[in-house]
C-alpha positions as CSV (number, residue, x, y, z in Angstrom):
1,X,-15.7,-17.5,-38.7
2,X,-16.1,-19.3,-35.2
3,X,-12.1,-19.1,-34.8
4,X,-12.5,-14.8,-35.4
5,X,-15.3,-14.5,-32.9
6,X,-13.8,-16.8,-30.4
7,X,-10.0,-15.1,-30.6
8,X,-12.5,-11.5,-30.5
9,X,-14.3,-12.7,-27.5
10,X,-10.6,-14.2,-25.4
11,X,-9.3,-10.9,-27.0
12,X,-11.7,-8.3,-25.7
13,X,-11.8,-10.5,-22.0
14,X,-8.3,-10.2,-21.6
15,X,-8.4,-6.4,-22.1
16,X,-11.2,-6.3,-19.7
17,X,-9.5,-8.4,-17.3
18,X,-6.1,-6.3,-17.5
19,X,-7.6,-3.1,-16.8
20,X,-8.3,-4.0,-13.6
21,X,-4.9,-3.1,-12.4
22,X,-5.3,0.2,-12.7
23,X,-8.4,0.5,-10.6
24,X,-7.0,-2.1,-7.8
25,X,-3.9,-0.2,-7.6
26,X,-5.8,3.2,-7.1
27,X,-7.2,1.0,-4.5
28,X,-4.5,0.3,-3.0
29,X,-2.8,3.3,-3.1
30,X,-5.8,5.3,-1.2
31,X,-5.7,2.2,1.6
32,X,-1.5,2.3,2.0
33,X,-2.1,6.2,2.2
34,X,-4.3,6.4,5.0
35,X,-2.5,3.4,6.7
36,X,0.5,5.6,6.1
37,X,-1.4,8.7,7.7
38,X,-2.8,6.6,11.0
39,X,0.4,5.3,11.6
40,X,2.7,8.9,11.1
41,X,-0.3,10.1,13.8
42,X,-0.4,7.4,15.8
43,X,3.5,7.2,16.1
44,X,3.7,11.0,16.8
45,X,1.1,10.3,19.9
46,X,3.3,7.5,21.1
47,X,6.5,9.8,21.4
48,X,4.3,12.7,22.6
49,X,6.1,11.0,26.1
50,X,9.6,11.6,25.0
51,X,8.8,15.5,23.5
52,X,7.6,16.0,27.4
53,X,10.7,14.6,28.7
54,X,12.9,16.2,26.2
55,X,14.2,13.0,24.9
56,X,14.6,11.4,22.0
57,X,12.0,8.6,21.3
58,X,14.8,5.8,21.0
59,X,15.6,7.2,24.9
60,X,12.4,7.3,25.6
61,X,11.7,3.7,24.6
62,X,14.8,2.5,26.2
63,X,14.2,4.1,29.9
64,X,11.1,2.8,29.7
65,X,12.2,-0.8,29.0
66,X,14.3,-0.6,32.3
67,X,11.1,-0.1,34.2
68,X,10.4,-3.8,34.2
69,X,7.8,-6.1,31.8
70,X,5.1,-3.4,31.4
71,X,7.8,-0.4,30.7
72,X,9.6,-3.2,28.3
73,X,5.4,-3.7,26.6
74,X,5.1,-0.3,26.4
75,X,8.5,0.2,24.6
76,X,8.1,-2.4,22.0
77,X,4.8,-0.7,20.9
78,X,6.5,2.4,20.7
79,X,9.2,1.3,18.9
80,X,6.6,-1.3,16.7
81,X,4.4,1.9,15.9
82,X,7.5,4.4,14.6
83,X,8.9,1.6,12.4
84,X,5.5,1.2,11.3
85,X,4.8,4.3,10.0
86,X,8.1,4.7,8.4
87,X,7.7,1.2,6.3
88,X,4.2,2.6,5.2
89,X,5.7,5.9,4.5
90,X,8.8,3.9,2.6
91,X,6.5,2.0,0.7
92,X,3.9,4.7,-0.4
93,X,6.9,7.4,-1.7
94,X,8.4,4.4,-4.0
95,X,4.6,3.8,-5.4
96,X,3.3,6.9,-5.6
97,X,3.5,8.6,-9.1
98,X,4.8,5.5,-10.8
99,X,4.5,5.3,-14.6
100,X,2.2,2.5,-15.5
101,X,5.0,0.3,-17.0
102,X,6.6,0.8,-13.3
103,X,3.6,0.0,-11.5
104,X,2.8,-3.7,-11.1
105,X,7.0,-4.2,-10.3
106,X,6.9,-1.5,-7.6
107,X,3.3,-3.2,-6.5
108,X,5.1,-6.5,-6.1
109,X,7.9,-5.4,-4.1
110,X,6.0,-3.6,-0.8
111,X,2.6,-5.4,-1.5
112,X,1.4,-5.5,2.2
113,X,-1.1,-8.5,2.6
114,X,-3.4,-6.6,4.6
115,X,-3.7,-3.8,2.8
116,X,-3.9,-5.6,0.0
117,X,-6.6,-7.7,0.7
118,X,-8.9,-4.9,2.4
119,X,-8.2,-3.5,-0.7
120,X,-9.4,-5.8,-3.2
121,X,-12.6,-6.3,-0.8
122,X,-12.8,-2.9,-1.3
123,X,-12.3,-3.1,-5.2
124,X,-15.6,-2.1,-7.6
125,X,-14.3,-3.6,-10.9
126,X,-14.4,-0.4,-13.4
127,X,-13.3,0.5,-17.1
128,X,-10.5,2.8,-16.0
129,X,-10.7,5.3,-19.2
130,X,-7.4,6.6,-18.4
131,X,-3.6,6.5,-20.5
132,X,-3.0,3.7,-17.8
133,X,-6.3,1.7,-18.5
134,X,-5.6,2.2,-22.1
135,X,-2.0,1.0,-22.0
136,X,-3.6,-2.3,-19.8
137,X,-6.7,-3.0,-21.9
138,X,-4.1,-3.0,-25.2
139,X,-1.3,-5.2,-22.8
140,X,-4.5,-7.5,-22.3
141,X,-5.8,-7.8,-25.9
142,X,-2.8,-8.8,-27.0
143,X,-1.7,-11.3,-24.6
């Protein structure tokens, strides 16, 4: 008897403890998306410069890193901000909509550490009662 409430008790924790996936990667979802959105505004404000000019931003960046060190800063941010953005936006298209079987794989490969941990600072542990907390909470009992 102590054996079935003992392997009901490690049972029903490890379904609790699995479903939060679900609500972390929500979590992280919403942070990489507004990451992604700051950084697609913030690089369109730093090539703002080059749209005046009628360059290109790679021109842009480049004729300003001939104007000595601060043209050469002010390039690097440019050029730091636009690959930026386009990592976040990368990693938030492969994530975004993934099946829950998908999820934790795709997770793994652009996990950004920042992000990640503002996340799970962020992270109110919840019973996700979705197909996705479902699938979790059964991967959890049984494991």
């Amino acid at each position: 008897m102590f054996e079935r409430i003992t392997h009901a008790i490690v049972g029903a924790s490890g379904a609790a403890a699995a479903t939060q996936f679900p609500a972390y990667f929500q979590q992280y979802l919403q942070r990489l998306g507004g990451a992604r959105d700051e950084a697609a505004r913030a690089a369109e404000a730093a090539g703002a410069g080059a749209q005046i000019l009628g360059l290109s931003v790679e021109d842009y960046a480049a004729q300003l890193s001939k104007l000595g060190d601060q043209g050469a800063v002010q390039a690097k941010v440019i050029t730091d901000l636009i690959a930026r953005a386009d990592e976040l936006d990368t990693a938030f298209t492969r994530v975004d909509g993934a099946s829950a079987v998908e999820q934790p794989f795709l997770l793994a490969s652009i996990y950004d550490t920042d992000i990640g941990q503002r996340a799970w600072d962020a992270m109110e542990f919840a019973l996700p009662l979705s197909m996705n907390g479902l699938i979790y909470a059964l991967i959890g009992l049984v494991v």
